[in-house]
C-alpha positions in Angstrom: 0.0 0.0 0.0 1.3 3.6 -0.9 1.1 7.1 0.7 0.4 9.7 -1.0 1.3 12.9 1.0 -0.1 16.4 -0.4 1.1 19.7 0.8 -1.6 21.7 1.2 -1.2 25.3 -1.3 -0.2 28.4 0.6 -2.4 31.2 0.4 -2.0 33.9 -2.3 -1.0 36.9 -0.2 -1.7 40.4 -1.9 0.7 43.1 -2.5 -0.4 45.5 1.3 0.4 41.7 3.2 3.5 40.9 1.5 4.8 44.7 1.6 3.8 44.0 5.3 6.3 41.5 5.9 9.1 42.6 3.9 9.0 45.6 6.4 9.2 43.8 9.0 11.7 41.4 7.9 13.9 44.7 6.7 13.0 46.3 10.3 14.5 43.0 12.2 17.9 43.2 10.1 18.1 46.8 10.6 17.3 46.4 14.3 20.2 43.8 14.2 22.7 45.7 12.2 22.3 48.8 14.5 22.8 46.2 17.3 26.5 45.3 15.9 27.3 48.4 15.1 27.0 49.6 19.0 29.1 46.6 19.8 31.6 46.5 17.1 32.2 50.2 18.0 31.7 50.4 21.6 35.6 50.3 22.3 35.9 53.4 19.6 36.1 56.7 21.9 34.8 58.8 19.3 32.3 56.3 17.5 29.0 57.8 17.3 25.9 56.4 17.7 23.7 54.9 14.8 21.3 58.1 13.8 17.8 57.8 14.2 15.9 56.8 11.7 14.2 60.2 9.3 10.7 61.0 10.9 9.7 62.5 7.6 10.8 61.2 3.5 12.2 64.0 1.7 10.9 63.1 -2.2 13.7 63.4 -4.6 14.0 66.3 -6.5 13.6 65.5 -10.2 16.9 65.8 -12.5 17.0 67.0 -15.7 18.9 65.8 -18.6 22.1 67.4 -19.9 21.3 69.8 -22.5 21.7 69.0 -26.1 22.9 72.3 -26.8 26.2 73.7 -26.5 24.9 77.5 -27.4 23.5 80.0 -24.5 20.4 80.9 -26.3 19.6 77.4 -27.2 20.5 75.9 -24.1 18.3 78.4 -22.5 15.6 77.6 -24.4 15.9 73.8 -23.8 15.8 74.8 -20.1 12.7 77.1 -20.4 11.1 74.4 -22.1 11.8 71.7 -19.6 10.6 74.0 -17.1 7.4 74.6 -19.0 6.9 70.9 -19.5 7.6 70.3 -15.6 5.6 73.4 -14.0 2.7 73.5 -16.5 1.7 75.4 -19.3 -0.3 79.0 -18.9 -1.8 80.7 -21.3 -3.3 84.1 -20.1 -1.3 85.8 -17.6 2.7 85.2 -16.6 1.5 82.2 -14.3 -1.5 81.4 -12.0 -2.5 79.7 -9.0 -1.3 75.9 -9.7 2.1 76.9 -10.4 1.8 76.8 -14.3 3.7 79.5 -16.3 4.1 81.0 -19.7 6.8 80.7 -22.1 8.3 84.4 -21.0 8.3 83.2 -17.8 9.7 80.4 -18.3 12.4 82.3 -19.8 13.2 84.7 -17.3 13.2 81.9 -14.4 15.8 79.8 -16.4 17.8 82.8 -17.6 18.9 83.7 -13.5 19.0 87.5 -14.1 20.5 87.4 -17.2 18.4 89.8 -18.5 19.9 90.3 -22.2 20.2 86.4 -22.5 16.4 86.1 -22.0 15.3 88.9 -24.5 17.2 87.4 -27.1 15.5 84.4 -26.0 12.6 86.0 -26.4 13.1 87.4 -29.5 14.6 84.0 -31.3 11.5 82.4 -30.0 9.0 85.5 -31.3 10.8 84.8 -34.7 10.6 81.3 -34.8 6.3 81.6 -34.0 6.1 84.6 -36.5 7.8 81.9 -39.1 4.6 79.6 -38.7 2.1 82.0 -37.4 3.0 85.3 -39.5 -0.2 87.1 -38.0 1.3 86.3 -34.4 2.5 90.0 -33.1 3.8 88.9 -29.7 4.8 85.8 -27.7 1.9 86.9 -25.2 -1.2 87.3 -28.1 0.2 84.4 -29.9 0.4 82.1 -26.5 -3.3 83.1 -25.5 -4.4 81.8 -28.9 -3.1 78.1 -27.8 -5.5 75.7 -26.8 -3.1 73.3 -25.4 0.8 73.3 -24.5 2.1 71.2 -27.1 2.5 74.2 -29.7 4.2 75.8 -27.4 6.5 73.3 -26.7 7.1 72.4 -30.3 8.0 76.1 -30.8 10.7 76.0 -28.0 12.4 73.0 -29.9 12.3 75.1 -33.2 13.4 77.8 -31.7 16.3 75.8 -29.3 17.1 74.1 -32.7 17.3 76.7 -34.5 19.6 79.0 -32.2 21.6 75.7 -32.3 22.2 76.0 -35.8 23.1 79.6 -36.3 25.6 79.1 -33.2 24.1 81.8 -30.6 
């Protein structure tokens, strides 16, 4: 006569139970490590003590890619783009209560102060709308016109391209 022994199937645990006890394992070995730490450094006079744990996470601060463009103008207007991408996109006034901006702003913030830089920025960028929109008079009229960012951002890149190419 033969046995046949079945295990009985563990339980499917969801993601909230098993994140559960991976914290609790990870807790134990860190309780553990700080444990040998004290004791491996307890004949150290100057050793100190294992910080406490932050109360609080601190998120990470984005970071940006390298600029493709080795020209001021250009890589100022990669920048201004970036930061219109990453703040939001305003259409109306220089920004509003969310946070989002318009492309002069977004300018003058990447520009730190310097104030020629961003007006021929601003004017590279005027000239590149003004070659696709010839009835646009300012960056401002032309900007409230936009019903979404994306024209806006494609004009940064022509413009970022095109300061590329001429070298300023």
């Amino acid at each position: 006569m033969t046995t046949t022994i079945t295990r009985p199937t563990p339980a499917a645990l969801d993601l909230e139970t098993r994140l559960a006890l991976v914290e609790a394992a990870m807790t134990a070995r860190l309780d553990q490590a700080a444990v040998a730490f004290e004791v491996n450094t307890a004949h150290l006079p100057g050793a100190d003590p294992v910080p406490a744990a932050p109360t609080e996470v601190v998120p990470l601060a984005p970071t940006a890619a390298p600029s493709p463009y080795s020209t001021p103008i250009a890589d100022l207007l990669h920048r201004a783009r970036i930061r219109l991408e990453t703040d939001g996109w305003c259409r109306d006034a220089l920004y509003d209560e969310d946070g989002a901006i318009c492309p002069i702003r977004a300018i003058r913030l990447e520009a730190h102060g310097a104030r020629s830089l961003a007006d021929d920025a601003c004017v590279l960028l005027l000239d590149r709308i003004q070659a696709d929109f010839p009835g646009a008079e300012t960056i401002p009229s032309w900007n409230a016109t936009q019903t979404s960012s994306q024209p806006v951002l494609q004009a940064f890149d022509r413009a970022a391209h095109h300061a590329h190419t001429r070298d300023i």
